[in-house]
ZASEKE-366642 format. One record per residue (C-alpha): x, y, z; residue number from 1; residue in three letters. Coordinates in Angstrom, 2 decimals. Each point is the difference from the previous one (the first is absolute). Layout:
BEGIN
SITE     east    north       up  pos  code
SITE        X        Y        Z  NUM   ala
...
This chain:
BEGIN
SITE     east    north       up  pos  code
SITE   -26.09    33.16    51.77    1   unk
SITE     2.80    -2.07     1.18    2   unk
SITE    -1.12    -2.73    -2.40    3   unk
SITE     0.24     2.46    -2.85    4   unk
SITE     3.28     1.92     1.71    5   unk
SITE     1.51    -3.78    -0.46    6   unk
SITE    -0.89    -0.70    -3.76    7   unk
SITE     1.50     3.50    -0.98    8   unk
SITE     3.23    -0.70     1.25    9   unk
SITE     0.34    -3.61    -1.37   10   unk
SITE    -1.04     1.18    -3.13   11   unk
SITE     2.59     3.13     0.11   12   unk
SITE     3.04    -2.70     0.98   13   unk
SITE    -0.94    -2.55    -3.37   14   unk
SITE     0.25     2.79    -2.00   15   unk
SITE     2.86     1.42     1.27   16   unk
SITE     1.56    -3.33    -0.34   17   unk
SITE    -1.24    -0.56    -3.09   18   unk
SITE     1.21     3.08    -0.90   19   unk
SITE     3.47    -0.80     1.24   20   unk
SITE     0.40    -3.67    -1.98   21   unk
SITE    -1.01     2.23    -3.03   22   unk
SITE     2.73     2.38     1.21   23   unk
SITE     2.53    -2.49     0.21   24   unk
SITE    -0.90    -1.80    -3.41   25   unk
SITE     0.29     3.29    -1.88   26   unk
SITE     3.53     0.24     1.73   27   unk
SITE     0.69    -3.49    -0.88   28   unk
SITE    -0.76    -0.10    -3.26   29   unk
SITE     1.60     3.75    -0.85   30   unk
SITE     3.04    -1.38     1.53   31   unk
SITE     0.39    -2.95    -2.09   32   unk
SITE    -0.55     2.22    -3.05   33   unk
SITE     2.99     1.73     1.03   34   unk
SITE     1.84    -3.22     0.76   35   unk
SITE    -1.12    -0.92    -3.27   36   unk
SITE     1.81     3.38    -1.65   37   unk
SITE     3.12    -0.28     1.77   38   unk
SITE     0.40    -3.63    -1.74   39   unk
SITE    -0.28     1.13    -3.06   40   unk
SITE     2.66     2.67     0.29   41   unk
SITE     2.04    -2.90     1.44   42   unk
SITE    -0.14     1.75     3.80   43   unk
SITE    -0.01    -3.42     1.39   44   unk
SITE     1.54     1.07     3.52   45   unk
SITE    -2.44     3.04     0.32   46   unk
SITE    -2.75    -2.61    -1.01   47   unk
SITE     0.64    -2.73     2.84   48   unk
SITE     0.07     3.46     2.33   49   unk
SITE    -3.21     1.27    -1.42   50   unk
SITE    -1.57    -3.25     0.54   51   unk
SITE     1.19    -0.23     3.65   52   unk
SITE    -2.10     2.91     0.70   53   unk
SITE    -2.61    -1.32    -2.19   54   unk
SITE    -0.39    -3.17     2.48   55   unk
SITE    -0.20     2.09     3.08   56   unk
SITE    -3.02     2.08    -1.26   57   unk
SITE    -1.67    -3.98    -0.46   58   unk
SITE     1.33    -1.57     3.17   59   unk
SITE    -3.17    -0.54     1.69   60   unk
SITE    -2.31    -1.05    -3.08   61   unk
SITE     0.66    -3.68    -1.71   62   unk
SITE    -1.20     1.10    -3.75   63   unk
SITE     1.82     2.98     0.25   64   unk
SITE     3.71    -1.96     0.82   65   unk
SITE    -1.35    -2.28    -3.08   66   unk
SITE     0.47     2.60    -2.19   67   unk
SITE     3.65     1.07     1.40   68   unk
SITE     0.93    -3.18     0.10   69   unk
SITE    -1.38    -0.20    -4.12   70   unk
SITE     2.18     2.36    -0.81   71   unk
SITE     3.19    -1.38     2.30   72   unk
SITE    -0.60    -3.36    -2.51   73   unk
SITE    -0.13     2.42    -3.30   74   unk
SITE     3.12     1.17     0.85   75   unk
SITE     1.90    -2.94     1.09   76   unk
SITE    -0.94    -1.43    -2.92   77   unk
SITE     0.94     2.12    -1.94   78   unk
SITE     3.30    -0.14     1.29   79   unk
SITE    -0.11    -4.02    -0.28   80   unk
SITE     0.27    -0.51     3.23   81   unk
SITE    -1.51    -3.15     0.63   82   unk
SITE     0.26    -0.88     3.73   83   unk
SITE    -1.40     3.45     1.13   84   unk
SITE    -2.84    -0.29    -2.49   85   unk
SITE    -0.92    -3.30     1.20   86   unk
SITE    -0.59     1.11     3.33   87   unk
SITE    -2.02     3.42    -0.93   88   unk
SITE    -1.98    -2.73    -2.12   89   unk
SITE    -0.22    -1.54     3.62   90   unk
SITE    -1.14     3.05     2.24   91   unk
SITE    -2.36     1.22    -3.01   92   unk
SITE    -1.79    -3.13     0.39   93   unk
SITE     0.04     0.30     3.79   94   unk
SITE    -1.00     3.56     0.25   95   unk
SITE    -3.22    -0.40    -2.93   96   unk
SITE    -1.17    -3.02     2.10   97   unk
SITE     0.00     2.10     3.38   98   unk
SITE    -1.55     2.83    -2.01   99   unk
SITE    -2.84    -2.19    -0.47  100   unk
SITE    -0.82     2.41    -2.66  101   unk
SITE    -1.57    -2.03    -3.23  102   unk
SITE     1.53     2.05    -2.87  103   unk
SITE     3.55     0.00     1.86  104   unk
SITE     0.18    -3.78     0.67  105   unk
SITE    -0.96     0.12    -4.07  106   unk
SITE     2.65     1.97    -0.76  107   unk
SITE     2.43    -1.95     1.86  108   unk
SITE    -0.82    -3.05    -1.61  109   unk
SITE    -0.12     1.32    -3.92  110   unk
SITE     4.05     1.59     1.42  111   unk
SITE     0.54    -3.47     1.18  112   unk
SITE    -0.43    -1.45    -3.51  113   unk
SITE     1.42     1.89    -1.31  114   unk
SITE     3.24    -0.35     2.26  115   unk
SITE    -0.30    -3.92    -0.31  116   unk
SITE    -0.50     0.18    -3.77  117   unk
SITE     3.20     1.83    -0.32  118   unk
SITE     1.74    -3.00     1.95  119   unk
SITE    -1.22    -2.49    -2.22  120   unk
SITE    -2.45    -1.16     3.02  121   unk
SITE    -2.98    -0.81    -1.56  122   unk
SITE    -1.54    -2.20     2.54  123   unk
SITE    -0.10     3.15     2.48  124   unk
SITE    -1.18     2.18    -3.49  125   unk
SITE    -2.67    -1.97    -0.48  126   unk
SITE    -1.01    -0.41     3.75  127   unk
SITE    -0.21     4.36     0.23  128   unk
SITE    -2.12     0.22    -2.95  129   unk
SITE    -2.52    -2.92     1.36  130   unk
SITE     0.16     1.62     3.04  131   unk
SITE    -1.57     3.11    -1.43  132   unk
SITE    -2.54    -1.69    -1.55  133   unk
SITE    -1.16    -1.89     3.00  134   unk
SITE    -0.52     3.59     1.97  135   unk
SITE    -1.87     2.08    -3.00  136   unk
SITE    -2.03    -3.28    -0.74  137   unk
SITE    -0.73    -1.58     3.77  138   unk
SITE    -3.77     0.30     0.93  139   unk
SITE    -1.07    -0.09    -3.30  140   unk
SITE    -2.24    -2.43    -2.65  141   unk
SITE     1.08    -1.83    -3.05  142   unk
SITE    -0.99     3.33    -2.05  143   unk
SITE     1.94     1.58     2.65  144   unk
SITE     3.77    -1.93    -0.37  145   unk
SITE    -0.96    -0.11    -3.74  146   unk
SITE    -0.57     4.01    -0.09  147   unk
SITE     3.49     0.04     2.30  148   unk
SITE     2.19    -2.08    -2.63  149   unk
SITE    -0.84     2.51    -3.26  150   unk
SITE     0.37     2.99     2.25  151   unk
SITE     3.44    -1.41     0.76  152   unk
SITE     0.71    -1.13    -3.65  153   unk
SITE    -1.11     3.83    -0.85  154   unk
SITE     2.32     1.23     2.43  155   unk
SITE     3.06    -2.34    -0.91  156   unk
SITE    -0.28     1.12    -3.63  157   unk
SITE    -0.12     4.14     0.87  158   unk
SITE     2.50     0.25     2.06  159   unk
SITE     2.08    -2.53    -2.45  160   unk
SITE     0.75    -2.67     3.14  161   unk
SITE     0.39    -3.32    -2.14  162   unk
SITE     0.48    -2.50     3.16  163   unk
SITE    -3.16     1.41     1.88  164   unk
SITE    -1.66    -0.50    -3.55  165   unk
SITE     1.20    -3.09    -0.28  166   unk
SITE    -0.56    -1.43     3.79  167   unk
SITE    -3.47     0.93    -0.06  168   unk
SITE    -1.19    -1.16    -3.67  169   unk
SITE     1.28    -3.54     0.89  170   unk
SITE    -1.66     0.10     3.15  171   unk
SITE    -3.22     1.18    -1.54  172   unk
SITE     0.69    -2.65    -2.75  173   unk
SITE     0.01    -2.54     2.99  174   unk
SITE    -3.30     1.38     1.61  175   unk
SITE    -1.48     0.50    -3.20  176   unk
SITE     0.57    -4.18    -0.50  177   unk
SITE    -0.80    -0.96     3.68  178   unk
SITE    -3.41     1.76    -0.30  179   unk
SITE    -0.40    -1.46    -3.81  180   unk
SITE     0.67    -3.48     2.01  181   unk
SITE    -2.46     0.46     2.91  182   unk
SITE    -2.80     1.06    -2.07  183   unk
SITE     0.83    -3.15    -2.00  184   unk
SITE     0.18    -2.44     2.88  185   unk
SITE    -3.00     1.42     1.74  186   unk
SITE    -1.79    -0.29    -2.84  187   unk
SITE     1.03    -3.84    -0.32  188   unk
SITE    -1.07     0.12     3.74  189   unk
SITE    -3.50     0.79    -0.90  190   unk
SITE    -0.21    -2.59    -2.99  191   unk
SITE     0.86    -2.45     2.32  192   unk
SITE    -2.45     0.76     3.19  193   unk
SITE    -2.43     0.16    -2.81  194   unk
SITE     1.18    -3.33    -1.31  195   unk
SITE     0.00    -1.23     3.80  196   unk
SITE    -3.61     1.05     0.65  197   unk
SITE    -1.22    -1.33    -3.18  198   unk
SITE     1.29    -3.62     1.00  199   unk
SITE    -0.95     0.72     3.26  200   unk
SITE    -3.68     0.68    -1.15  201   unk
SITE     0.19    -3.38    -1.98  202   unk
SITE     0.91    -2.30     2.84  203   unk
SITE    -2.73     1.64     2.25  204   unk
SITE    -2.66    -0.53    -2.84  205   unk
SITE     1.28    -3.50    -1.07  206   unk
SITE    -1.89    -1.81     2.39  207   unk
SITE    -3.00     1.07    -1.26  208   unk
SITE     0.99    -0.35    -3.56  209   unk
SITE    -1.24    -3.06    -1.48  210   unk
SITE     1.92     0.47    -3.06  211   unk
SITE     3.70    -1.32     1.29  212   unk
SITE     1.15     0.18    -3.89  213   unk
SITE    -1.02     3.93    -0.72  214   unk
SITE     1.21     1.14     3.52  215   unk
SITE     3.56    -1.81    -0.82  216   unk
SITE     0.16     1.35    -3.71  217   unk
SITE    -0.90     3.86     1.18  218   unk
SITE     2.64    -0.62     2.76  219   unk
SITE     2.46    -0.76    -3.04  220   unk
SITE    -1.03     2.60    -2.21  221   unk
SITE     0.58     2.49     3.22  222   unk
SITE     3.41    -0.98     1.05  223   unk
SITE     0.95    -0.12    -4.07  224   unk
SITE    -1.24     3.54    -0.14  225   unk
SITE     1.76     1.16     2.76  226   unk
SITE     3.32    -1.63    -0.98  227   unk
SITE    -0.82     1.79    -3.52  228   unk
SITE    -0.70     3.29     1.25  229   unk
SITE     3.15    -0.05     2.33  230   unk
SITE     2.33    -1.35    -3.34  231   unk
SITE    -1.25     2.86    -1.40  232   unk
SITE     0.34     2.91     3.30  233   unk
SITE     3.59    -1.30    -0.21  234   unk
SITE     0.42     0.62    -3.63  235   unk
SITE    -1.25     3.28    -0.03  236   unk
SITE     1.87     1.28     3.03  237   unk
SITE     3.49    -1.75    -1.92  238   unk
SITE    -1.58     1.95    -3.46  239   unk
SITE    -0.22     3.27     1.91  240   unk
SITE     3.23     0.14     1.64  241   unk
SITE     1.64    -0.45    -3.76  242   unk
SITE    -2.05     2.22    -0.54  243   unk
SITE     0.96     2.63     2.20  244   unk
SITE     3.57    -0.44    -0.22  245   unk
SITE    -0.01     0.27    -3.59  246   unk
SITE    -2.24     3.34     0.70  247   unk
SITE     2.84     0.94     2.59  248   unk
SITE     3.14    -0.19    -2.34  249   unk
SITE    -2.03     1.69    -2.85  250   unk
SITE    -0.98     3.31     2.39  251   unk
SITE     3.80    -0.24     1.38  252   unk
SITE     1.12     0.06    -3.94  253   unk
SITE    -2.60     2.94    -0.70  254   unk
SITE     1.24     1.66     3.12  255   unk
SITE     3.74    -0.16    -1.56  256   unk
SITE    -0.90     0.56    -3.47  257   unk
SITE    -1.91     3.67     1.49  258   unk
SITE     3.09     0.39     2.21  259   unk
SITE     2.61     0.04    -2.72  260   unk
SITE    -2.15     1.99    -2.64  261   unk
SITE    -0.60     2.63     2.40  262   unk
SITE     3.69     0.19     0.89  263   unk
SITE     0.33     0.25    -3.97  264   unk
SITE    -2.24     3.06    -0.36  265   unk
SITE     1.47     1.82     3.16  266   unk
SITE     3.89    -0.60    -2.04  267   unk
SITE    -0.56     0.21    -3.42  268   unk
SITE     0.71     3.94    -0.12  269   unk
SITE     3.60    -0.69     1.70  270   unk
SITE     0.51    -2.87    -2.48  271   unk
SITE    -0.77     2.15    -3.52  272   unk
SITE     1.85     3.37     1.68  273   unk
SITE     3.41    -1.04    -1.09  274   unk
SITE    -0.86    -0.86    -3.88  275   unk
SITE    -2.64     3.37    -0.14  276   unk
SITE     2.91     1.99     1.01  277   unk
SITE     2.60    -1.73    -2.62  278   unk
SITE    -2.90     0.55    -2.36  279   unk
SITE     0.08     3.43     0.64  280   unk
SITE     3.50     0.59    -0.78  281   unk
SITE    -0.11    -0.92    -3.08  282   unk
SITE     0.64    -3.74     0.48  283   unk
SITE    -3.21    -1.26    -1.79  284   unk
SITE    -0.01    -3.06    -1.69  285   unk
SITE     1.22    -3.12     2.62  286   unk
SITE    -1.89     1.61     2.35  287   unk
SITE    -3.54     0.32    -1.40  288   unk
SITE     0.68    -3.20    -0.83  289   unk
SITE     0.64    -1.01     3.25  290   unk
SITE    -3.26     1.82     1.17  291   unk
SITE    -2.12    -1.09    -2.92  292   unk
SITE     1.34    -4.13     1.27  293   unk
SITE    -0.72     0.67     3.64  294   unk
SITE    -3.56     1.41    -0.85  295   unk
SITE    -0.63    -3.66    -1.56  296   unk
SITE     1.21    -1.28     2.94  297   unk
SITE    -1.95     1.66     2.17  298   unk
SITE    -3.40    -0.54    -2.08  299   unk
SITE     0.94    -3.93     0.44  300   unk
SITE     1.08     0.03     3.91  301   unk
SITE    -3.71     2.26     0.28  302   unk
SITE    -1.98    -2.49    -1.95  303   unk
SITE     1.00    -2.62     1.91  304   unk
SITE    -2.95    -1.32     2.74  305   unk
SITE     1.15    -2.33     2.60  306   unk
SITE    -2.52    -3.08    -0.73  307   unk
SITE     1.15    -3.18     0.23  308   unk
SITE     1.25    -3.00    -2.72  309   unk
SITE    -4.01    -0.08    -1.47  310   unk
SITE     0.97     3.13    -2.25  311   unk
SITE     2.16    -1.96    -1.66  312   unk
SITE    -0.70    -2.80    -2.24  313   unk
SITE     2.58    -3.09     0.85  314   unk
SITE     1.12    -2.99    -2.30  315   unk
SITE     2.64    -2.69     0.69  316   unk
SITE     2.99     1.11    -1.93  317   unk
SITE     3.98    -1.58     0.03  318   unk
SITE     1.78     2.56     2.20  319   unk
SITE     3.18    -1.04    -1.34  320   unk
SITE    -1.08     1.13    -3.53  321   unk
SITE    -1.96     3.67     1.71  322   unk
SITE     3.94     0.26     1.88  323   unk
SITE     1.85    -0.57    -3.42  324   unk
SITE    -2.69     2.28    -1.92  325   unk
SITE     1.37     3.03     2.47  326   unk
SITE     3.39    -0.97    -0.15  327   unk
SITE     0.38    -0.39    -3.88  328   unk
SITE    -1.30     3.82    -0.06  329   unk
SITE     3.24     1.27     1.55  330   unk
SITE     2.46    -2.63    -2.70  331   unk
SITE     3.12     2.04    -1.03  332   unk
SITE    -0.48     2.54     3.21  333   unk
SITE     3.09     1.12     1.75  334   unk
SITE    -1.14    -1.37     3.01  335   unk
SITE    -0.91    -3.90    -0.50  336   unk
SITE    -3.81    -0.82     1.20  337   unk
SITE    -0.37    -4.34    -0.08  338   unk
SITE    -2.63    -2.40     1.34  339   unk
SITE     0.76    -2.83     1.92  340   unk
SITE    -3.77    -0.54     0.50  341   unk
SITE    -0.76    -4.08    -0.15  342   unk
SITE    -2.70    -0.96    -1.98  343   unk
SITE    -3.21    -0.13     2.00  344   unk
SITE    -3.59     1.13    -0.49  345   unk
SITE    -1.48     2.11     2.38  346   unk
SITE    -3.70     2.46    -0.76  347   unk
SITE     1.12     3.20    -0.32  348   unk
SITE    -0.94     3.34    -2.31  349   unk
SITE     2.99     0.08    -2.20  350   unk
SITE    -0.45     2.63    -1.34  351   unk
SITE     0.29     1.99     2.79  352   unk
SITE     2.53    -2.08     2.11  353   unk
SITE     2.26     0.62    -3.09  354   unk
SITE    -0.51     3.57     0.41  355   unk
SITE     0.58     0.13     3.35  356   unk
SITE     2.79    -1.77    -0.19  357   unk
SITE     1.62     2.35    -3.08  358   unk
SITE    -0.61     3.03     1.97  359   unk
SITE     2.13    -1.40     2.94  360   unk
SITE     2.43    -0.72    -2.46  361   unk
SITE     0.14     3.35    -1.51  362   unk
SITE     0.48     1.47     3.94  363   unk
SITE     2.76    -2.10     0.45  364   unk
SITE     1.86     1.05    -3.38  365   unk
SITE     0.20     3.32     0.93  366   unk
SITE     2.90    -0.24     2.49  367   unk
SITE     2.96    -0.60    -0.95  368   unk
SITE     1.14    -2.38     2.73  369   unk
SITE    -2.19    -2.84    -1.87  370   unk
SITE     2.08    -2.54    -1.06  371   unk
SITE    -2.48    -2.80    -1.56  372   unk
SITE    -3.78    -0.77     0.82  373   unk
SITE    -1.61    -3.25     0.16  374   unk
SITE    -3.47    -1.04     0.28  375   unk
SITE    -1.25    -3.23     1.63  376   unk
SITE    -2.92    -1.32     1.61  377   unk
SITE    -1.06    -2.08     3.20  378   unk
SITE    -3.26    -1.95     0.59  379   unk
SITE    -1.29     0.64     3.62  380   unk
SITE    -2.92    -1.99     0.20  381   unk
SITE    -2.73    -1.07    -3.00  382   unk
SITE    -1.70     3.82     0.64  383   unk
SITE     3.61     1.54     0.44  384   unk
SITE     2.90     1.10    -1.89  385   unk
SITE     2.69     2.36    -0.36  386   unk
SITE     1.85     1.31    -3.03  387   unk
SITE     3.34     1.45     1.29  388   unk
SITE     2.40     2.82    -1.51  389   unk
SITE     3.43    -0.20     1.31  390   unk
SITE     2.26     3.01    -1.05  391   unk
SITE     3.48    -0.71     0.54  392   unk
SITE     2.06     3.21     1.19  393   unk
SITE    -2.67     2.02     0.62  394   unk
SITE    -0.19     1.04     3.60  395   unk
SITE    -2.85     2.16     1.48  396   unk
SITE     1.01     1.68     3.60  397   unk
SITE    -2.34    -1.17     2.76  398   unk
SITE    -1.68     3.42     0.32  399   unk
SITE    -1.10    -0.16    -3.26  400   unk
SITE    -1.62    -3.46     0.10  401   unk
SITE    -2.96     1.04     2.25  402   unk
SITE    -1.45     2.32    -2.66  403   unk
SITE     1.22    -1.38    -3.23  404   unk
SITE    -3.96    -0.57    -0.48  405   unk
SITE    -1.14     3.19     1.01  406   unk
SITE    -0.71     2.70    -2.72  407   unk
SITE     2.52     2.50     0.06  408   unk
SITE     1.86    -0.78     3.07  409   unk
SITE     2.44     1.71    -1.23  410   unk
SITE     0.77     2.69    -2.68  411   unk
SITE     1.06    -2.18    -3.14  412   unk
SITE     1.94     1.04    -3.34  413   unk
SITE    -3.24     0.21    -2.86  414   unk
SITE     2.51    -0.35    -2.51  415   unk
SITE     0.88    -3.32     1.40  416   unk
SITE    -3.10    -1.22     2.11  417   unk
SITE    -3.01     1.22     0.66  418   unk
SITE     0.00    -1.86     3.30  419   unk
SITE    -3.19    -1.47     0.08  420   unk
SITE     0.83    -3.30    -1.69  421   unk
SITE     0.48    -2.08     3.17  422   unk
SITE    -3.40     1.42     1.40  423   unk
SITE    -1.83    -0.91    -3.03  424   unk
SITE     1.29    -3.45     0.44  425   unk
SITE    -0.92    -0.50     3.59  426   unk
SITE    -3.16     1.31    -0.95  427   unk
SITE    -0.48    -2.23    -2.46  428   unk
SITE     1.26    -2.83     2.48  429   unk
SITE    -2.72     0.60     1.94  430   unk
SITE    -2.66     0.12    -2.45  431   unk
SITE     1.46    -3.99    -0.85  432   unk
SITE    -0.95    -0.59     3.64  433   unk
SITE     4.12     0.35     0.48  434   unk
SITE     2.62     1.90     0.83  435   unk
SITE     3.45     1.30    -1.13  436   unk
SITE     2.85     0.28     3.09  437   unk
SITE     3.91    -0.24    -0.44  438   unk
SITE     2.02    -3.18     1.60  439   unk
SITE     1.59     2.02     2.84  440   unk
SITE     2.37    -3.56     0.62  441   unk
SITE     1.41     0.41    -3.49  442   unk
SITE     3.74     1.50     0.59  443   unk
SITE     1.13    -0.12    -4.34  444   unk
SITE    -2.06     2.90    -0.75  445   unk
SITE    -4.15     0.34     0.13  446   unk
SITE    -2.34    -2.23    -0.61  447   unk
SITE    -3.94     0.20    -0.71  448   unk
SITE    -2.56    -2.52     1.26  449   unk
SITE    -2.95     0.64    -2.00  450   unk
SITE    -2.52    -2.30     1.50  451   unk
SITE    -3.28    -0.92    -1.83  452   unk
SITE    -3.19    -2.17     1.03  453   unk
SITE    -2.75    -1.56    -2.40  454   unk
């Protein structure tokens, strides 16, 4: 009875204290709600004195003082104070340690990369994110860490955190290659015991061989075959590691190509809005133009697949003549377009570098800051060139550099561009196994580096 007496009341205190903690969480977290409220009505005194109170109700529990002191480093943050934000960063990473609770010390740590990221520190960034990975994937197999890495990835993408996405795809790049390397050398391992105990075999039998000659010719043919089969282990692990890179930048080009048209079909009503409404006032006919132009473009941007340079068919060609083709196209313009291109051959498609190149041309004509346009090109390597389209004057602001390539970025003028030239050039970049980027160290205006590979 005593016995029994006993296990009643230690069952009656752990819920009562569990009841308690649960207490003092709900009080917590309803008071940092109101913190929360007061900041956004710009109470900032009342909020440090609400918070105050807040850290008394969590005084005695370590993952409850992480979250005060959470919201202490939101609001000095927000009110750039560095010093005092730096050492909340500091007791949040105490307190989540003493907590010893496992989605707390997480939670610290994604904060913490946050905080560093914003410094510029990304030797500390890169340390949080590892960090994480290390706890959700200890104890775990190779189908384990590998499971751990795309759950990551998955995460990194939804919740839009670029520098956990990219942390963790270069480390599972890394242990994607290590594993790729072990399988190879253990399997070069096992050729050569097998190698080993064949010649071992031999020299225990060749006493009892009488045939000297044979046993030395099948110990030839053995050691050739081996040497042979490794020659050729090593070739196929250098084929499939071209292989796989090439397989790498094509998804990575797919994934940008999908990116960009889906940011297309989420803008496109915002883009035509403005010319349907001058349409319906009566201003009809640049307009439906306008419309009836960007509907061609679009068709072309949406036909586009991102494959790479096997699509198109490639023939040596003068770029000198391809740059002086463009350029005579534009003769007697207000705005002069040259080519200072030397005369070189390089395999190209012409036919579509030239149109690439007269669609870049057309962009640049349509403000008024252009001056003149030249067109030139530079040999990288024998696989490697770049044709280049310097506009003189014209000045793009740094803001609008990022997405100059992106489909609808911003809401354009139909009757001047449909805005989905550039886009349809970077596209087609990338379909020439290339890319098109501007020369952010030219200071006279813009300049295009469209680079192309055969």
């Amino acid at each position: 009875m005593k016995l029994k007496a006993l296990i009643i009341t230690l069952s009656l205190v752990l819920s009562t204290n569990i009841a308690l903690a649960d207490n003092d969480r709900e009080k917590v977290e309803k008071g940092i709600a109101t913190v929360e409220r007061m900041i956004d009505g710009h109470k900032w005194r009342e909020a440090f004195v609400k918070l105050r109170e807040v850290e008394t109700n969590a005084a005695t529990n370590d993952a409850l003082r992480y979250l005060t002191a959470k919201q202490r480093y939101r609001m000095y943050s927000r009110l750039n104070k560095s010093a005092e934000t730096k050492d909340c960063m500091t007791k949040m990473e105490s307190l989540a340690i003493s907590s010893g609770d496992k989605s707390t010390i997480e939670d610290m740590l994604m904060a913490k990369a946050y905080h560093y990221a914003r410094q510029g520190n990304t030797r500390v960034m890169k340390d949080c994110y590892l960090d994480i990975f290390e706890r959700r994937a200890s104890k775990t197999d190779d189908a384990g860490r590998e499971k751990c890495f795309q759950n990551m990835i998955a995460e990194a993408k939804k919740t839009g955190n670029k520098s956990m996405q990219t942390v963790i795809s270069d480390l599972y790049t890394s242990w994607q290659d290590s594993i790729a390397a072990l399988k190879a050398a253990k399997e070069i391992e096992q050729l050569k015991d097998s190698c080993t105990n064949v010649l071992k075999a031999i020299e225990e039998k060749e006493s009892t061989i009488s045939w000297q000659h044979g046993t030395i010719v099948l110990l030839g043919i053995l050691i050739t075959a081996a040497v042979i089969a490794l020659v050729i282990i090593f070739l196929l692990m250098t084929r499939s590691l071209a292989v796989t890179k090439k397989l790498k930048k094509n998804l990575k080009i797919s994934e940008t190509n999908s990116e960009q048209k889906s940011f297309f079909m989420r803008n496109i009503a915002k883009q035509i809005s403005p010319s349907l409404q001058q349409i319906a006032q009566g201003n009809t006919r640049p307009h439906v133009s306008s419309l009836q132009n960007m509907l061609s473009d679009v068709e072309r941007f949406m036909d586009i697949e991102p494959l790479t340079s096997d699509s198109y068919e490639l023939a040596e060609a003068n770029v000198s003549k391809v740059c002086e083709e463009v350029a005579k196209n534009y003769s007697g313009n207000a705005v002069s377009v040259t080519s200072d291109a030397s005369s070189q051959m390089f395999s190209i498609n012409a036919e579509t570098v030239s149109q690439v190149l007269a669609a870049i041309i057309n962009e640049t004509l349509i403000s008024s800051d252009t001056e003149r346009i030249i067109l030139g090109f530079k040999k990288r390597n024998p696989h490697t060139g770049q044709f280049i389209v310097t506009a003189i004057g014209l000045h793009i602001p740094e803001e609008e550099r990022a997405d100059l390539f992106t489909p609808f970025a911003k809401i354009y003028d139909l009757t001047k561009s449909t805005g989905l030239a550039l886009p349809i050039c970077s596209l087609l970049a990338h379909k020439m196994n290339g890319s098109l980027t501007i020369d952010e160290s030219f200071a006279k205006g813009t300049r295009f580096i469209f680079e192309v590979h055969n």
